[in-house]
N, C-alpha and C positions, 0 to 999 in steps of 0.2 A: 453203449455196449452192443446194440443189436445193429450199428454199421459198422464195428469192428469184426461182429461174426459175418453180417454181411460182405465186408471184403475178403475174407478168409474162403467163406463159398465160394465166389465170383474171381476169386485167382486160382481154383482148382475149378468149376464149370467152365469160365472162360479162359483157359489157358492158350496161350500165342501157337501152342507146341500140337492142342487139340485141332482135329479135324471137325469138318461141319457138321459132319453124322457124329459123331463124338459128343458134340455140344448140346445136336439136337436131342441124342439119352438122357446125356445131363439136366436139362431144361424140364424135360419131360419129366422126369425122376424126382426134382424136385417141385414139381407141379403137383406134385401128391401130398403136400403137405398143409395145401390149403385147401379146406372144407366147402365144398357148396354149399348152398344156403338148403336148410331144411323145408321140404314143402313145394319147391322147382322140380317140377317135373320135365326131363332131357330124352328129347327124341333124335332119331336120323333120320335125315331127310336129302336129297338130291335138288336145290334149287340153283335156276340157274347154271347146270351143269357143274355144281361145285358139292361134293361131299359139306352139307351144312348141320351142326347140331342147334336144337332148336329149343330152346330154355320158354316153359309156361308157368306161370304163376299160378295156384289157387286161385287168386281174385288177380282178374283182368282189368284192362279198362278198355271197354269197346272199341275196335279198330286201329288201338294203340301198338305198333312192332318199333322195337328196336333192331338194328344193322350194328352190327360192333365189331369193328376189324380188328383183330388181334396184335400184338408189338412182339419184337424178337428182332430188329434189325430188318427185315424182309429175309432174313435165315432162320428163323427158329421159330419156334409156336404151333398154334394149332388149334382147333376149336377144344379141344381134352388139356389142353393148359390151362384153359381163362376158366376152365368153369368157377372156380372161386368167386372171381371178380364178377362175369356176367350176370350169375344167378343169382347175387346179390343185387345190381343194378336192375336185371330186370321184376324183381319182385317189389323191390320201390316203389318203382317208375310206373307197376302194375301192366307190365308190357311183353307180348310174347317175342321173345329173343331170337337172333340168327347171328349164327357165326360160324363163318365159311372160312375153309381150309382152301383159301387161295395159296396159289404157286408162289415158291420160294426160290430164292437166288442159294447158290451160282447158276443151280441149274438152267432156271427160268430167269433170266434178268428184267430186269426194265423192259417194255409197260407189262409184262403178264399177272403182277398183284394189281395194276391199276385196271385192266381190262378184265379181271375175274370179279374185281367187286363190285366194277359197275353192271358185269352181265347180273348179278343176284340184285344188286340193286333195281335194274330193269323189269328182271323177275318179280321182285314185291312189291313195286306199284302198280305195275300191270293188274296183280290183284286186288287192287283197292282201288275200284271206283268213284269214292267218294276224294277221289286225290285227284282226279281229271277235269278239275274247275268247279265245282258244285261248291258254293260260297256257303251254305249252311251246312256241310257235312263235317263229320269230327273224325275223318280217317289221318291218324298223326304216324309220322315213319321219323324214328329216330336214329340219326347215323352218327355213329360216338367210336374212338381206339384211342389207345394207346399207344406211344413212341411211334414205330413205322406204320402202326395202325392207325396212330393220330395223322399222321402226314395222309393217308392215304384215304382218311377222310375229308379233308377240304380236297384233295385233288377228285375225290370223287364228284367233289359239290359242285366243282368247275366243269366239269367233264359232263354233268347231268344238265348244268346252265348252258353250256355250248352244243348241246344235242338236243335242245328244246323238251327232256324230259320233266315232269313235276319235281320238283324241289323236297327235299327234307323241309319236314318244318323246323327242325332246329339240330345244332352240330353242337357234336361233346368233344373234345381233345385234351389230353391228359398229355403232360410231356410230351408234344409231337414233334418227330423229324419234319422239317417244314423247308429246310432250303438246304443240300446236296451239293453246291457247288462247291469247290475246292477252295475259293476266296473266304468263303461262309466258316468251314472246319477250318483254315486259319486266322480266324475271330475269337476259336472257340479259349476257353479261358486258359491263364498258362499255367494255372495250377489249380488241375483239374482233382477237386475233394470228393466226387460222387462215390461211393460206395461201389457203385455195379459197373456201370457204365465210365469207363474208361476212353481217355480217349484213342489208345487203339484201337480196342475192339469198336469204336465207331467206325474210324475208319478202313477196319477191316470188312466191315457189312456195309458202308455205304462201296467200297470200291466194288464187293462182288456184286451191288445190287447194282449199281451204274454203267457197269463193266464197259463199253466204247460208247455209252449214248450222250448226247447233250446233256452236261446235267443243268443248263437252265431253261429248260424246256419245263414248263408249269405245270405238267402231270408230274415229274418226278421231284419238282421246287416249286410247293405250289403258294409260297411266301409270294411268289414273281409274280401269281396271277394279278389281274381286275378283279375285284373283292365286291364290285356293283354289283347288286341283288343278290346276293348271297343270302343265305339266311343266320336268324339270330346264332350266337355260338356263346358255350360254356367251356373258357379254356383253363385249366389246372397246369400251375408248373412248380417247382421247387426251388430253393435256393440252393442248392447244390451240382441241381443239373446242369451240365455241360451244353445244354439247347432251351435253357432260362430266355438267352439274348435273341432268340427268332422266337419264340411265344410274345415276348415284348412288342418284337417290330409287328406281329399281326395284330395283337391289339390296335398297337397304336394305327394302323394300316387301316382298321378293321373303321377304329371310331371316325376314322377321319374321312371313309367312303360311308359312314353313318347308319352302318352295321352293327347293332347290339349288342353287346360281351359282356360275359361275367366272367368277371377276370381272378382269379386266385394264385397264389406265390406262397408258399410256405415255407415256413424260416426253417432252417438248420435242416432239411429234408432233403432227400436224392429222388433220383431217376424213377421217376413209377411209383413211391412207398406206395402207394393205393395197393398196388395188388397182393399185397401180404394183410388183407383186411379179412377177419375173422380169426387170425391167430393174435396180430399187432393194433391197440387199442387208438393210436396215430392216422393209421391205415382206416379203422375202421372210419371214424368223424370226417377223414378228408373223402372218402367215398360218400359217404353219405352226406356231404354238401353236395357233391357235385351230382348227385341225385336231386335233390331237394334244385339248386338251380335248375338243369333242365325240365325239372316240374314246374318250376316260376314258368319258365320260357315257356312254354307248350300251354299255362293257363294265358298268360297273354295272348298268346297266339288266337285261343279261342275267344278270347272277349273280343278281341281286334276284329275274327270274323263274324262272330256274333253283331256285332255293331253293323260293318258291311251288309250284311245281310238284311238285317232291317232298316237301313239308309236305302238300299237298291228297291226295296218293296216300296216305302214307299217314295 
């Protein structure tokens, strides 16, 4: 019942006929219908030179931020969309949140989301010293999105590996756009059941995000990159989604350059259910796995350096 209401929104927000400001009201509009989490305190902030909202928990956990690049296609969204979702994950995770309002296509095409999130990303480790090699520090930076947010965090993770910056300690991806080439969206399935995501409207927001660039160039397909040293990932997809088959191939991509994943596929589910958590009781348990994994991943991470640390002493 509630992907039959879901199609009925999503053929009136995403209409062929709507324009991109159009879509973007829409979006927004009904971004109001999911609740923050009670107790997230949302500031404004300028990191990075990106208009960023900044979600705090009551209880923190020392040094712990999360990075969460928003989904929309790389046309719609915003940081006043996700607060649903984020303020919910960051209260979990006990981690102070950033979620910056990087540039959107048509206007901005290809790389200006991928060069806005890695300047904020630059921005938040620059701040944490205990992220510049000190093997017994607990300073943890979580970098997690959804759909084009999800894609736009492994490409971030590449783009921070090939510029010699400190690494995320672990990557979340929730149904991510992951490969943009034209061969890739004629994979995509031929009877497409998602609720939301259609596959026009894909390729209507990957053509304006792509507009003349390479699309297998690993910033904007970053399925293409070298996966060596990457860090652990927690990847969520659905059985519905029309980008199920490139979550697949990074897994399998992922185990095989011996990169750690916790892998999730939910049955009978669409594009994103997560972000209807706190109205939808689906939404809610698949969010709060994928909390709960990257809590796994991030205690690992600490034993691992915990261990390291006292191997190097003595």
């Amino acid at each position: 019942m509630l992907r039959g209401y879901a199609r009925i929104i999503a053929a009136r927000e995403f209409s062929a006929r709507a324009t991109i400001p159009e879509l973007r009201r829409r979006h927004e509009l009904l971004s109001h219908l999911i609740p923050a989490k009670s107790g997230v305190g949302v500031t404004r902030q300028i990191v990075g030179g990106l208009y960023t909202e900044v979600h705090t928990p009551c209880e923190t956990v020392p040094g712990r931020m999360l990075l969460y690049i928003h989904g929309g296609g790389f046309c719609l969204g915003n940081a006043r969309t996700y607060r649903g979702l984020v303020s919910r994950l960051a209260d979990q995770l006990g981690a102070v949140a950033y979620v910056p309002n990087y540039r959107l296509a048509p206007e901005d095409p290809f790389p200006a989301a991928v060069d806005d999130v890695l300047s904020l990303y630059s921005a938040l480790v620059d701040d944490v010293p205990e992220l510049q090699g000190e093997v017994e520090s607990q300073g943890e930076v979580v970098v997690a999105g959804d759909s084009a947010g999800g894609g736009l965090t492994l490409s971030l993770a590449v783009a921070a590996r090939e510029q010699g910056l400190p690494l995320p300690t672990v990557l979340g991806m929730i149904c991510p756009a992951l490969d943009l080439r034209e061969e890739a969206r004629v994979d995509l399935p031929a009877h497409n059941r998602d609720p939301v995501l259609t596959t026009e409207l894909l390729n209507r927001f990957s053509d304006a995000y792509c507009a003349s660039a390479d699309t297998s160039d690993p910033r904007m397909s970053p399925l293409l990159a070298d996966m060596a040293g990457l860090p652990p990932m927690v990847l969520d997809t659905a059985e519905l989604c029309p980008l199920r088959r490139s979550s697949q191939r990074l897994r399998d991509k992922c185990r095989a350059a011996g990169i750690p994943v916790r892998y999730s596929e939910y049955t009978d589910q669409g594009h994103v259910f997560h972000i209807s958590a706190g109205i939808v009781r689906d939404a809610d348990l698949a969010l709060n796995a994928f909390g709960v994994s990257l809590a796994r991943s991030l205690a690992v991470d600490r034993t691992e350096r915990s261990a390291h640390g006292r191997s190097t002493t003595e």
